[in-house]
N, CA and C atoms of all chains as a GROMACS GRO file, in nm:
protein
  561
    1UNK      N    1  -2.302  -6.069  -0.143
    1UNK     CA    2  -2.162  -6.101  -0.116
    1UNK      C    3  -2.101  -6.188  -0.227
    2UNK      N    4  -2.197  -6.284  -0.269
    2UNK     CA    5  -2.141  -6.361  -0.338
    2UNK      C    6  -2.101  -6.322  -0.489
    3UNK      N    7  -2.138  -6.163  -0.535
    3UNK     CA    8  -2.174  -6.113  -0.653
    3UNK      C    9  -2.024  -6.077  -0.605
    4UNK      N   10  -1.975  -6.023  -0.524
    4UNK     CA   11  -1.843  -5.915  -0.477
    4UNK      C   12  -1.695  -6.001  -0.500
    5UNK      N   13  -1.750  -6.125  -0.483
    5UNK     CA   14  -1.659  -6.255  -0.438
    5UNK      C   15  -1.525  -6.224  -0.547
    6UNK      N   16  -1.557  -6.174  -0.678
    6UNK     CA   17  -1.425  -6.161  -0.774
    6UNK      C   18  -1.337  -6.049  -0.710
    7UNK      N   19  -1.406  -5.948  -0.667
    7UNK     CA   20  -1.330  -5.828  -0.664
    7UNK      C   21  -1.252  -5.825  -0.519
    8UNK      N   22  -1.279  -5.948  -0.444
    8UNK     CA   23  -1.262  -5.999  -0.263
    8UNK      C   24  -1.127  -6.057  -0.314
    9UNK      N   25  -1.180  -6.178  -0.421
    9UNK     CA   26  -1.064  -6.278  -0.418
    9UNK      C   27  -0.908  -6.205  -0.489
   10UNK      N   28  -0.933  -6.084  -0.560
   10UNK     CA   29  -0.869  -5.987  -0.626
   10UNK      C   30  -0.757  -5.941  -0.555
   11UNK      N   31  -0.828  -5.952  -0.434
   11UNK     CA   32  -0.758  -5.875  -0.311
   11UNK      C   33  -0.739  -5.939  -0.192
   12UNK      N   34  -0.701  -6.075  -0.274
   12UNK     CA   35  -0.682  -6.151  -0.134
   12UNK      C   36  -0.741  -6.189  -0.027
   13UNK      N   37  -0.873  -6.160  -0.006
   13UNK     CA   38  -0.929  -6.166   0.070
   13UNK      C   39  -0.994  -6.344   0.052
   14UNK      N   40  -0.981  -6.379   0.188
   14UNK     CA   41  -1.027  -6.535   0.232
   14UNK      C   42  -1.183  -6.518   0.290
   15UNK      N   43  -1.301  -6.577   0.284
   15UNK     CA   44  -1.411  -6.547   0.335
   15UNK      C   45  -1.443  -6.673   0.366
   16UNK      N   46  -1.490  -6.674   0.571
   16UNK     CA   47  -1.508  -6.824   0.630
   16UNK      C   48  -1.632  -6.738   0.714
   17UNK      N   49  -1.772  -6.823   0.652
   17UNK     CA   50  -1.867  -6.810   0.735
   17UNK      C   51  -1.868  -6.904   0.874
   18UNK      N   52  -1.936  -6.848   1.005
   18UNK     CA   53  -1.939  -6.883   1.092
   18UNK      C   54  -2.086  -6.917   1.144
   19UNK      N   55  -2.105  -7.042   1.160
   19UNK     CA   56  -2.247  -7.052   1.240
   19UNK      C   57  -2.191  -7.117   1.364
   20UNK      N   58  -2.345  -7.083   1.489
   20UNK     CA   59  -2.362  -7.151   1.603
   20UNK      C   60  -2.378  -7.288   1.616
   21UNK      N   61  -2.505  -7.326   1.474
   21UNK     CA   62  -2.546  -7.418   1.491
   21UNK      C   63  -2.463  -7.580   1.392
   22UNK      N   64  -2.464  -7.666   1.419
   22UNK     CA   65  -2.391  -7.788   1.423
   22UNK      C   66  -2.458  -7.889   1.336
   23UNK      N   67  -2.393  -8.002   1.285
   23UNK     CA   68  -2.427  -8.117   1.195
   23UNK      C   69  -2.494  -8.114   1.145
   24UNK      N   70  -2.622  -8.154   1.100
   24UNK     CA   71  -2.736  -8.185   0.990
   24UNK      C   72  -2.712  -7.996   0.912
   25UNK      N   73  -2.791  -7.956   1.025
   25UNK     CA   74  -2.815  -7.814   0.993
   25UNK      C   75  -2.735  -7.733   0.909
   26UNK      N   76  -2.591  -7.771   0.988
   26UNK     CA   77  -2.441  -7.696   0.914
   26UNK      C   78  -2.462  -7.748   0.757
   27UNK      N   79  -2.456  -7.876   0.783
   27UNK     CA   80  -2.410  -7.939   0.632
   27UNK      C   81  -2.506  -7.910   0.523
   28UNK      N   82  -2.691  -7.917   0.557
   28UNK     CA   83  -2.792  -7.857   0.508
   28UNK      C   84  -2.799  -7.734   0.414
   29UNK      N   85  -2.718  -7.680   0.521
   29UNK     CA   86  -2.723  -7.456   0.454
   29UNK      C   87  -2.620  -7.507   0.344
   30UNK      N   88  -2.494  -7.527   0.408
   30UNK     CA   89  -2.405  -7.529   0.286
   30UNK      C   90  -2.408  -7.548   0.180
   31UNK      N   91  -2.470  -7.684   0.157
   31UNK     CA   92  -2.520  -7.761   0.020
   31UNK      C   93  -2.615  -7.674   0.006
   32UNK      N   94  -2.752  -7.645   0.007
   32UNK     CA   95  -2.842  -7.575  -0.021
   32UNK      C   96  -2.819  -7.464  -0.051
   33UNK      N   97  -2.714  -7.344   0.042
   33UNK     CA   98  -2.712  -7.218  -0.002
   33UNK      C   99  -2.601  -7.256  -0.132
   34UNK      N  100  -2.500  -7.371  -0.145
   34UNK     CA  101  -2.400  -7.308  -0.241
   34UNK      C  102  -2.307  -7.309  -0.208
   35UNK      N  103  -2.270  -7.289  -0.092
   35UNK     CA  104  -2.200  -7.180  -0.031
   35UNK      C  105  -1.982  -7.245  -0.052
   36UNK      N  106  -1.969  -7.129  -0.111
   36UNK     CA  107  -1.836  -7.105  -0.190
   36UNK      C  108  -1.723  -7.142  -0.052
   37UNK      N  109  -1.786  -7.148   0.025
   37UNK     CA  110  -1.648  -7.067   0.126
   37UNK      C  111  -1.704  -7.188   0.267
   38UNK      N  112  -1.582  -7.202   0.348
   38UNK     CA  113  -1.591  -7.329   0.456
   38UNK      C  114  -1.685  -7.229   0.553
   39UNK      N  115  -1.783  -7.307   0.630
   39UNK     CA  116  -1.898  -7.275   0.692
   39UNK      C  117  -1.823  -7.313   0.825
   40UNK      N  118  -1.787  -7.250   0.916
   40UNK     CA  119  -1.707  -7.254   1.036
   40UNK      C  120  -1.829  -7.292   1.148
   41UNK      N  121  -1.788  -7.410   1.234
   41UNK     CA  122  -1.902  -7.455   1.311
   41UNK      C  123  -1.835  -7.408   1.507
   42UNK      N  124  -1.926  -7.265   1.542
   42UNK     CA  125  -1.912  -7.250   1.632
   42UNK      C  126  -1.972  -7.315   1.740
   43UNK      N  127  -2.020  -7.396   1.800
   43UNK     CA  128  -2.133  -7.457   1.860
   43UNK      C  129  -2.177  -7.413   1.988
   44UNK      N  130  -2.013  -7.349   2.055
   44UNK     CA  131  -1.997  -7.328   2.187
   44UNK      C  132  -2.002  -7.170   2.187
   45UNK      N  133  -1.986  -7.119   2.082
   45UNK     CA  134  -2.007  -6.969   2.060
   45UNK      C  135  -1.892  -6.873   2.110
   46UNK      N  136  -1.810  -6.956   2.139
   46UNK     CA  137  -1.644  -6.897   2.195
   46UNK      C  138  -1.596  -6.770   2.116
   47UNK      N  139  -1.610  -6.767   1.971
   47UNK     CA  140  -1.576  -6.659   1.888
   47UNK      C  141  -1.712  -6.572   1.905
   48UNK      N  142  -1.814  -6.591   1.899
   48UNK     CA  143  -1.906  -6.491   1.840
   48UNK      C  144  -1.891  -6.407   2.017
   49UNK      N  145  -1.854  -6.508   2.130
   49UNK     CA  146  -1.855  -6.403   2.237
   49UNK      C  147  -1.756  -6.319   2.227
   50UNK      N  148  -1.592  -6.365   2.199
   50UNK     CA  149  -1.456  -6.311   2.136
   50UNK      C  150  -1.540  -6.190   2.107
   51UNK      N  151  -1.645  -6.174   1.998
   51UNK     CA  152  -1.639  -6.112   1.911
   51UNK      C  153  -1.796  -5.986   2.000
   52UNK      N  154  -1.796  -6.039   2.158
   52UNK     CA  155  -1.883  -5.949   2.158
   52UNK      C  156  -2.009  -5.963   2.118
   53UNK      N  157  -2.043  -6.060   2.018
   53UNK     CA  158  -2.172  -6.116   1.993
   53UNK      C  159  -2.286  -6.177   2.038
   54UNK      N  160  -2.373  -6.135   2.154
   54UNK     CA  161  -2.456  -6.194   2.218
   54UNK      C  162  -2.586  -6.195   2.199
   55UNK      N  163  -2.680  -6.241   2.286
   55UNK     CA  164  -2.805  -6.168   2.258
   55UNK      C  165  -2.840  -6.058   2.172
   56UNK      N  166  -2.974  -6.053   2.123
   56UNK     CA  167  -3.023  -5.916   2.111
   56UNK      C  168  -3.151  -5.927   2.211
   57UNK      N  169  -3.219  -5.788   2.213
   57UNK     CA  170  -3.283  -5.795   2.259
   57UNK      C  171  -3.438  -5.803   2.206
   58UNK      N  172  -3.524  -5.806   2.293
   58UNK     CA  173  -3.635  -5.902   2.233
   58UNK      C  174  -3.702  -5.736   2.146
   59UNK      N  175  -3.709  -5.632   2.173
   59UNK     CA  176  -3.735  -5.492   2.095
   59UNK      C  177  -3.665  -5.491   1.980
   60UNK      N  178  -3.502  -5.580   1.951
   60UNK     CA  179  -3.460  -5.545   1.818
   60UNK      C  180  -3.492  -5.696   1.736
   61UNK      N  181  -3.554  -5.783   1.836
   61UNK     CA  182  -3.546  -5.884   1.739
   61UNK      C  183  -3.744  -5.884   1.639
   62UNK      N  184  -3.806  -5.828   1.715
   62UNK     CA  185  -3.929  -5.789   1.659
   62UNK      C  186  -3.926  -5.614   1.653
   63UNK      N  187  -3.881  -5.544   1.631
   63UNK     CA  188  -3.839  -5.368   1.614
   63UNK      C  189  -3.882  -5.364   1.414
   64UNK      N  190  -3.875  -5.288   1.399
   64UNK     CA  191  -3.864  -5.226   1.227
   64UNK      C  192  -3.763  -5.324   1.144
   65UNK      N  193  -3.633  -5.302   1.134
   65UNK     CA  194  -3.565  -5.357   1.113
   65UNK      C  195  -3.595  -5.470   1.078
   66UNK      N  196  -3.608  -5.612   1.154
   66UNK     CA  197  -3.686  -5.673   1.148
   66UNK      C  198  -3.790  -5.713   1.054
   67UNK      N  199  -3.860  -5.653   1.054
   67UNK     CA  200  -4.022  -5.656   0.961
   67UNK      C  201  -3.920  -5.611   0.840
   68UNK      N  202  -3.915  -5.513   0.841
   68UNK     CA  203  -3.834  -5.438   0.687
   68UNK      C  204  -3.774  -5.545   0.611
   69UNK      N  205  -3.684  -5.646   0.673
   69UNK     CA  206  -3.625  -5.726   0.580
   69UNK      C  207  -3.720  -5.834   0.567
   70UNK      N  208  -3.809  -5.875   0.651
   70UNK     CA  209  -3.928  -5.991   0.588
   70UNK      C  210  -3.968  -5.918   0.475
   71UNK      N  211  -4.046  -5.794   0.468
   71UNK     CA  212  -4.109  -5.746   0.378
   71UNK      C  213  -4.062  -5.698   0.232
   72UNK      N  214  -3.906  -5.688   0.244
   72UNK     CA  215  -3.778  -5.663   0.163
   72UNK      C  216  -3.795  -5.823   0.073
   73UNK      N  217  -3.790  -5.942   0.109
   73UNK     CA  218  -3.809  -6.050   0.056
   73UNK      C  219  -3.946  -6.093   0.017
   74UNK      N  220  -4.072  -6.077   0.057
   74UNK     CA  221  -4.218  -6.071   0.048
   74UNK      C  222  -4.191  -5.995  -0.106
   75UNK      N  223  -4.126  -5.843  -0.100
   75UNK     CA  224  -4.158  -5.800  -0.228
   75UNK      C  225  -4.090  -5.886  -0.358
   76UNK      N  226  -3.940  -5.921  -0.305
   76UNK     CA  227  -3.907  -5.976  -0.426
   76UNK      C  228  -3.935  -6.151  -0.424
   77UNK      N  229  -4.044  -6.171  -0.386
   77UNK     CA  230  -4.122  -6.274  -0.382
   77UNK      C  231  -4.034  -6.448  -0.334
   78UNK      N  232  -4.004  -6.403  -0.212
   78UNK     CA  233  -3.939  -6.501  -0.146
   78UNK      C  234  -4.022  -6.486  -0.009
   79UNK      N  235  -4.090  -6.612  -0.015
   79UNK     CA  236  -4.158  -6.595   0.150
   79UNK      C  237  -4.109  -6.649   0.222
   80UNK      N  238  -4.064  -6.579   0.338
   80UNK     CA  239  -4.001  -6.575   0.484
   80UNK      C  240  -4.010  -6.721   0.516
   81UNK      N  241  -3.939  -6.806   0.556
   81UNK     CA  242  -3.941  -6.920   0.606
   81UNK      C  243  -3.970  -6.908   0.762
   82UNK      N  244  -4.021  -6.982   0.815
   82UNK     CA  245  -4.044  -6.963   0.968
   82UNK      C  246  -3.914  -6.988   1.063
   83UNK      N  247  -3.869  -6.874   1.135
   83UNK     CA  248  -3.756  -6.914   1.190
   83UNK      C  249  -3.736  -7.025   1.271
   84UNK      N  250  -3.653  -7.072   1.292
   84UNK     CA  251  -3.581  -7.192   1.376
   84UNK      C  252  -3.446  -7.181   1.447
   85UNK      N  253  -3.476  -7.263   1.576
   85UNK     CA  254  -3.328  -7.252   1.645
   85UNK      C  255  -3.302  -7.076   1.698
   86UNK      N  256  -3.177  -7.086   1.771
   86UNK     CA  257  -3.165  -6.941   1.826
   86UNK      C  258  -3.203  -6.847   1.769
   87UNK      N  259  -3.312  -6.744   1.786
   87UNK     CA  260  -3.320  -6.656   1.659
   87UNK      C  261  -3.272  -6.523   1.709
   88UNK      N  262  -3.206  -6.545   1.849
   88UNK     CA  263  -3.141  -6.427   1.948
   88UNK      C  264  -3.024  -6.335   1.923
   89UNK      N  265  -2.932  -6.502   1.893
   89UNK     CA  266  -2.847  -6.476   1.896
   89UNK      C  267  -2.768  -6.391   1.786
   90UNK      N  268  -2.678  -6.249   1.810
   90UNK     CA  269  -2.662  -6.212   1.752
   90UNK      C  270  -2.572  -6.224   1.615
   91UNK      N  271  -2.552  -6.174   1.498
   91UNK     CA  272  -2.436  -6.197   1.387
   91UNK      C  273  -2.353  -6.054   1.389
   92UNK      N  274  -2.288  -6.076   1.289
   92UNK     CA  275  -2.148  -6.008   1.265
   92UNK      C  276  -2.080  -6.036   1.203
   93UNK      N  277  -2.002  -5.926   1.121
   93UNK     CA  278  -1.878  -5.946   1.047
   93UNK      C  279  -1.713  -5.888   1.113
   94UNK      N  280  -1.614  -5.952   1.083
   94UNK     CA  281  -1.508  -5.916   1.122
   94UNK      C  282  -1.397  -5.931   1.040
   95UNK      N  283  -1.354  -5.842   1.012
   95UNK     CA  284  -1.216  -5.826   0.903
   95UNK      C  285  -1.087  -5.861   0.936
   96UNK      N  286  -1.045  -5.953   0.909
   96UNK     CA  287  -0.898  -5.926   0.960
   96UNK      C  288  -0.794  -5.938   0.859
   97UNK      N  289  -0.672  -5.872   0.856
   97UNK     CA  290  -0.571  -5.826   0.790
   97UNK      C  291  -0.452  -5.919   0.770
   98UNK      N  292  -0.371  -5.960   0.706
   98UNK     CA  293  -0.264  -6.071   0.674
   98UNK      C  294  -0.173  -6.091   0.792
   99UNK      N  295  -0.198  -5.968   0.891
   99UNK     CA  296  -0.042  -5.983   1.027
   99UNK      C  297  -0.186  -6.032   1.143
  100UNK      N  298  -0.291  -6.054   1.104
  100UNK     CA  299  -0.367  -6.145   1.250
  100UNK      C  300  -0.434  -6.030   1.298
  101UNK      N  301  -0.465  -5.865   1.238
  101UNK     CA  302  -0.518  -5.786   1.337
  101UNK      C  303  -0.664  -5.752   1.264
  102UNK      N  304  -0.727  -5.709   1.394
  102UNK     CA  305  -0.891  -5.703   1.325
  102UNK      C  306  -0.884  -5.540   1.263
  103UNK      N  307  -0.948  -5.541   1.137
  103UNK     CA  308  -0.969  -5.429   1.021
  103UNK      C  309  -1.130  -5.340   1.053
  104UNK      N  310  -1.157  -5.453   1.123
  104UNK     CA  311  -1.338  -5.397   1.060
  104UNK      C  312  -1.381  -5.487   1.144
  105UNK      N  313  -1.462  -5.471   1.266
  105UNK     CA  314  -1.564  -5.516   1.363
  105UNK      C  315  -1.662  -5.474   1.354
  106UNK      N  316  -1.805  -5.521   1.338
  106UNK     CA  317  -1.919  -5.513   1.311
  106UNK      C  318  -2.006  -5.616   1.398
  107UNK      N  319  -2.127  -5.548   1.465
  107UNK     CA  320  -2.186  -5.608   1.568
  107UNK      C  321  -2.283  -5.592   1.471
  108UNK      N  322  -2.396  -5.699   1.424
  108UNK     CA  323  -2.519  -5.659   1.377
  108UNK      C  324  -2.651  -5.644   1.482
  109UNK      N  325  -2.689  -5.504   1.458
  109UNK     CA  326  -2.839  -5.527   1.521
  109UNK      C  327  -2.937  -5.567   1.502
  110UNK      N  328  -2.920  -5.634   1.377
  110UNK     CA  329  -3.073  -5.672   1.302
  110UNK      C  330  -3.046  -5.766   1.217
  111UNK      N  331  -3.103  -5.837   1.133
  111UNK     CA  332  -3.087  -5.915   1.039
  111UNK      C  333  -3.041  -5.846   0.886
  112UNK      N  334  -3.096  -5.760   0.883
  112UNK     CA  335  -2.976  -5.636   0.773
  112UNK      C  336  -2.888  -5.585   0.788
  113UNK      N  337  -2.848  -5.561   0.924
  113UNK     CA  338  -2.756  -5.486   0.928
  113UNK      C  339  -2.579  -5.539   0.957
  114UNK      N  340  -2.537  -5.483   0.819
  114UNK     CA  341  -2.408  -5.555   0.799
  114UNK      C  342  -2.344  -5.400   0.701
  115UNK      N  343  -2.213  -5.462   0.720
  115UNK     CA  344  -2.106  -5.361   0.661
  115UNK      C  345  -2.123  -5.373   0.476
  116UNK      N  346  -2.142  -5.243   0.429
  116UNK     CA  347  -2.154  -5.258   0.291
  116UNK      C  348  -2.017  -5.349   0.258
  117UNK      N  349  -2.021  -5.410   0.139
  117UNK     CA  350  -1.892  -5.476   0.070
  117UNK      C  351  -1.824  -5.377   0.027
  118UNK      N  352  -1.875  -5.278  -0.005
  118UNK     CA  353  -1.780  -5.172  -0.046
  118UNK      C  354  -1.670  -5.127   0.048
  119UNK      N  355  -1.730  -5.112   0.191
  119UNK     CA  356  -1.647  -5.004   0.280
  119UNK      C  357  -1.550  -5.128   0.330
  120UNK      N  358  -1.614  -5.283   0.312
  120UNK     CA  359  -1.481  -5.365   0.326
  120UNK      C  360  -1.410  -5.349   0.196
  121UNK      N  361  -1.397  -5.356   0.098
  121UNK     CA  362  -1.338  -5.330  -0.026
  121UNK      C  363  -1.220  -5.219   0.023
  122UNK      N  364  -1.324  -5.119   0.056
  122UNK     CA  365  -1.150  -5.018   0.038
  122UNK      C  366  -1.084  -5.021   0.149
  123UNK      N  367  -1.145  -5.058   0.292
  123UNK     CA  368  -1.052  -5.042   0.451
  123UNK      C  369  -0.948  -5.170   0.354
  124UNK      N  370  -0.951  -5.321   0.282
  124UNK     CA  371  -0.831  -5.358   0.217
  124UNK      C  372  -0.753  -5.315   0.158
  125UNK      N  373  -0.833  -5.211   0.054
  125UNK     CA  374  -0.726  -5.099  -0.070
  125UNK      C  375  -0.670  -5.042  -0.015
  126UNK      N  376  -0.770  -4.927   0.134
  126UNK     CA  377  -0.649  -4.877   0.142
  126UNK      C  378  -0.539  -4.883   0.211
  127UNK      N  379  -0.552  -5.002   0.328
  127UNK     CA  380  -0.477  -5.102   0.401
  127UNK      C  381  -0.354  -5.080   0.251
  128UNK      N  382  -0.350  -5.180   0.168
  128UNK     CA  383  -0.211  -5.181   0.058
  128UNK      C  384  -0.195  -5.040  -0.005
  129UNK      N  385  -0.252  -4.916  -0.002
  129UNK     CA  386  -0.245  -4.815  -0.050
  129UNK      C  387  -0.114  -4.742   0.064
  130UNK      N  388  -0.118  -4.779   0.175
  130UNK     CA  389  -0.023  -4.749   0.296
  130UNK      C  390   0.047  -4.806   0.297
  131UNK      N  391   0.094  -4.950   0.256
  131UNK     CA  392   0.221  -5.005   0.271
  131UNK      C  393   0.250  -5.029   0.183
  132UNK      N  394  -0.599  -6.971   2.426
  132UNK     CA  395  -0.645  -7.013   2.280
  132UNK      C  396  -0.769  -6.972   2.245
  133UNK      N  397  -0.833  -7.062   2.392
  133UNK     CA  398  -0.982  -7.035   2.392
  133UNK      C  399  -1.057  -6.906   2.480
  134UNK      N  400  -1.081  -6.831   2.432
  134UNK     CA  401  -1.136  -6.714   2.513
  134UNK      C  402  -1.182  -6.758   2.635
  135UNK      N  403  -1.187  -6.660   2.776
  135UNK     CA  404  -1.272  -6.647   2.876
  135UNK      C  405  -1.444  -6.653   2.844
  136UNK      N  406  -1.499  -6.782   2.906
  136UNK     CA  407  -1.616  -6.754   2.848
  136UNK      C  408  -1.718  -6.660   2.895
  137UNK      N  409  -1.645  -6.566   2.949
  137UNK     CA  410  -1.678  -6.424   2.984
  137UNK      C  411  -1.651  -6.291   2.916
  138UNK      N  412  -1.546  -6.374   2.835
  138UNK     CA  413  -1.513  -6.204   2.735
  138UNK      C  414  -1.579  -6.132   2.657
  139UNK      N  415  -1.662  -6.196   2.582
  139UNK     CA  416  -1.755  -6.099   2.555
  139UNK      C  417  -1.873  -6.024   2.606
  140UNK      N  418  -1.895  -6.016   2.693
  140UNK     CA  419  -1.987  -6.006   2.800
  140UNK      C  420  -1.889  -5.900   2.886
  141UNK      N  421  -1.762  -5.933   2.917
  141UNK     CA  422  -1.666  -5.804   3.003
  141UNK      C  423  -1.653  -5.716   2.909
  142UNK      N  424  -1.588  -5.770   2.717
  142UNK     CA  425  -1.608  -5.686   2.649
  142UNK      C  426  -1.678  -5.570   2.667
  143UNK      N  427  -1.785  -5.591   2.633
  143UNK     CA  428  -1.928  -5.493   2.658
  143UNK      C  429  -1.979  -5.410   2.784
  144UNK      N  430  -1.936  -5.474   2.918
  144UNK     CA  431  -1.954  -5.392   2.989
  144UNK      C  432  -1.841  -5.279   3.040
  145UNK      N  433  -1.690  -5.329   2.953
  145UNK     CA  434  -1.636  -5.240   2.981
  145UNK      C  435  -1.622  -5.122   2.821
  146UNK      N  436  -1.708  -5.152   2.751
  146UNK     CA  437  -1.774  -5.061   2.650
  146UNK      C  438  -1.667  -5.079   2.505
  147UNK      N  439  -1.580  -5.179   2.551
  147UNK     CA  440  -1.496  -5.229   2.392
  147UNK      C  441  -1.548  -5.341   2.298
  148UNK      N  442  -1.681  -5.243   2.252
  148UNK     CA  443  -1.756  -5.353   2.129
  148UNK      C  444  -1.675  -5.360   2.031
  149UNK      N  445  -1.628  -5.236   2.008
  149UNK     CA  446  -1.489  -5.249   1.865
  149UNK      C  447  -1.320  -5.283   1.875
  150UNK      N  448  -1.297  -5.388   1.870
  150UNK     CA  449  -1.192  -5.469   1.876
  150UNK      C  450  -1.100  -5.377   1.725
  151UNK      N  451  -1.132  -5.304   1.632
  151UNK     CA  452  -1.043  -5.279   1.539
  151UNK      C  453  -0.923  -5.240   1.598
  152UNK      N  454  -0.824  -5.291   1.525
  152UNK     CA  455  -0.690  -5.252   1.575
  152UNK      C  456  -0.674  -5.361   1.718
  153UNK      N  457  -0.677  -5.423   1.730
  153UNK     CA  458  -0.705  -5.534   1.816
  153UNK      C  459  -0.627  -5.716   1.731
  154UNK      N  460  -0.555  -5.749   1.805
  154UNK     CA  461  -0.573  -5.905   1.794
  154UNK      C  462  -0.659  -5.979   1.759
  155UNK      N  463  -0.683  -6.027   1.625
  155UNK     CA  464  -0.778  -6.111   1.629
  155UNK      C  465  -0.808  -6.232   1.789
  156UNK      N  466  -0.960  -6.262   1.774
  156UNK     CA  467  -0.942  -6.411   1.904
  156UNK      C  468  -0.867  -6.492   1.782
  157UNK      N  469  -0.788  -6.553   1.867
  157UNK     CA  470  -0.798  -6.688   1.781
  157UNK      C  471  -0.851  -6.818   1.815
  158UNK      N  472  -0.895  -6.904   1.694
  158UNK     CA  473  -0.964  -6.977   1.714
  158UNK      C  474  -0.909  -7.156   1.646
  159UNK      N  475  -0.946  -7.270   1.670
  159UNK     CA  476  -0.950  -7.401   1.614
  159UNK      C  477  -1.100  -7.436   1.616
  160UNK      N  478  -1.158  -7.396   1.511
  160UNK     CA  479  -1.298  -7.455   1.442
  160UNK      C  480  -1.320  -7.568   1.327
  161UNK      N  481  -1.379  -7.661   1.334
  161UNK     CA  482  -1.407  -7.755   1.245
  161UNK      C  483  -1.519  -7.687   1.126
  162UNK      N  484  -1.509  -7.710   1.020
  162UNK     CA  485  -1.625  -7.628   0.939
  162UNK      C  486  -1.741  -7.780   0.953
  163UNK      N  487  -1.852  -7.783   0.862
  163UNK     CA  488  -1.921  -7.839   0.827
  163UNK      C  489  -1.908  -7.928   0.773
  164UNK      N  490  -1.786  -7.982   0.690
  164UNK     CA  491  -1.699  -8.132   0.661
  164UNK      C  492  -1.626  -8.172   0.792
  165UNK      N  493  -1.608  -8.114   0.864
  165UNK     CA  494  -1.537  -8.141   0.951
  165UNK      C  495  -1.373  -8.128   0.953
  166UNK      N  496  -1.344  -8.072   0.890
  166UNK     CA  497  -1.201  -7.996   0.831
  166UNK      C  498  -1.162  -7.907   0.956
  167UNK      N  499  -1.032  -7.935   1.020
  167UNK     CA  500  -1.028  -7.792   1.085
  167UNK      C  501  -0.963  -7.703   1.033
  168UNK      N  502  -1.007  -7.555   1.095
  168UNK     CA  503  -0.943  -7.451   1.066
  168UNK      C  504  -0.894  -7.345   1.204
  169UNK      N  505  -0.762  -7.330   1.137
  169UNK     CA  506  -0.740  -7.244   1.272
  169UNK      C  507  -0.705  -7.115   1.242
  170UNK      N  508  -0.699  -6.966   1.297
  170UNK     CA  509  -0.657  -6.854   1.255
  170UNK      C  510  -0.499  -6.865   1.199
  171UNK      N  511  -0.442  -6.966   1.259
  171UNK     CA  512  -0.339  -6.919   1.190
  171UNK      C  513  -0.312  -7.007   1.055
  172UNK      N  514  -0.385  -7.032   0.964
  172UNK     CA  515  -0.411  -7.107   0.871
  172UNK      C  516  -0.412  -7.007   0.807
  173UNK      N  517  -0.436  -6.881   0.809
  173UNK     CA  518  -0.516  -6.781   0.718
  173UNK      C  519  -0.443  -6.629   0.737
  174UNK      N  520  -0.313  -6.592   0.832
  174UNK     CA  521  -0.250  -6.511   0.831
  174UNK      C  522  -0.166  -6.501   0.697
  175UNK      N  523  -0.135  -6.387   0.634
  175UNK     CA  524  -0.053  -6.367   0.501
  175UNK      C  525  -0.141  -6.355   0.428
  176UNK      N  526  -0.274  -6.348   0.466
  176UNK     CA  527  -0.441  -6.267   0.377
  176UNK      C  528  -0.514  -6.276   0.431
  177UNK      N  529  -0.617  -6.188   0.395
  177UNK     CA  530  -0.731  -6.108   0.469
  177UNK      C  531  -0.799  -6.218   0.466
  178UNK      N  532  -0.867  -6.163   0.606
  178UNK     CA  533  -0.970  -6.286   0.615
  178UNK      C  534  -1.103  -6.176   0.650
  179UNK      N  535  -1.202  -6.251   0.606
  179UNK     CA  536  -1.361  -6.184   0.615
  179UNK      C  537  -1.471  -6.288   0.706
  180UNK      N  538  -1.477  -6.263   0.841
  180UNK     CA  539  -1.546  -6.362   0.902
  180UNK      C  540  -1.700  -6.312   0.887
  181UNK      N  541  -1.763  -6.411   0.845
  181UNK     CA  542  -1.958  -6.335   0.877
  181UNK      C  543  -2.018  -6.464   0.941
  182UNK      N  544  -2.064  -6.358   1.040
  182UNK     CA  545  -2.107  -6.458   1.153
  182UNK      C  546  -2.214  -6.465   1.084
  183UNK      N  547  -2.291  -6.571   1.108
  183UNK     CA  548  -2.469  -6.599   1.086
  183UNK      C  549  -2.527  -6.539   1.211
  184UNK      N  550  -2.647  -6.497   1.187
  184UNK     CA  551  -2.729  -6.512   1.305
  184UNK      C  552  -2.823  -6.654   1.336
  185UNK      N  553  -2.879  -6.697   1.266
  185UNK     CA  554  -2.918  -6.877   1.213
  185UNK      C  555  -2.973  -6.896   1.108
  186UNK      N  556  -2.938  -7.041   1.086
  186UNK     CA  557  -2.981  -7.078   0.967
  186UNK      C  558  -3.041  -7.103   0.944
  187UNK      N  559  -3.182  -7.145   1.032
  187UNK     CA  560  -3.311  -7.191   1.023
  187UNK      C  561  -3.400  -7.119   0.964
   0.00000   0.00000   0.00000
């Protein structure tokens, strides 16, 4: 994402990550990952339910998927940190457009699974390609 | 302001996982400085929300 970030900001696009989890932790990732963009502190999970975001279940949270992306990082030699805190609860991306309406809803089932940057790239292009 | 803390959960059982073309929720969230932000801070450009699943 963060490689895409020129061709986002190009196009107007604002990017606000959202976590569940709160204080030490929040402030921790941020500084540590970098992270370009305000880290939105859900605690009560009001949006991620908004958003349909709940549980997974215990088959997708140990399923393929799963393993695939430990082993996805194993190869390029980053070992898996041991998870912590909710590891249930589900993520997601959600697009929304300059008049307040959602573009692109995305429920993730897995820890990979997210909307290419690309197919957000053009639902914006061609969002201004129409008006 | 604040969603039913049932809506996503009715969401789903009444089978509308995809909100596109939909109202954003809106929301008043503090980030990690403690800054708030509210949706309507951010109308007049796209906004890209990515939820985490955790950070641990």
């Amino acid at each position: 994402m963060q490689e895409q970030e020129k061709f986002l900001e190009e196009l107007n696009v604002q990017i606000a990550v959202v976590t569940f989890e709160a204080g030490f932790l929040a402030r921790a990732y941020a500084e540590d990952a970098g992270l370009k963009w305000p880290l939105l502190v859900d605690e009560d999970r009001f949006l991620y339910h908004g958003y349909g975001m709940l549980k997974a279940s215990f088959l997708e949270l140990v399923g393929p998927a799963t393993w695939w992306v430990y082993l996805k990082e194993i190869l390029w030699g980053k070992w898996p940190k041991k998870a912590s805190g909710d590891v249930s609860q589900r993520g997601g991306d959600v697009l929304i457009d300059p008049d307040g309406v959602v573009r692109l809803h995305h429920i993730g089932r897995s820890p990979a699974d997210r909307p290419a940057v690309k197919s957000i790239l053009e639902t914006v292009q061609g969002s201004a390609r129409k008006s | 302001m604040r969603p039913d803390i049932s809506t996503g959960a009715m969401n789903i059982m009444l089978g509308a996982f995809d909100l596109t073309g939909k109202p954003a929720v809106d929301f008043v969230l503090k980030d990690s400085q403690g800054r708030e932000h509210r949706l309507q801070d951010y109308l007049g450009r796209w906004l890209l929300m990515v939820f985490h699943r955790h950070l641990g």
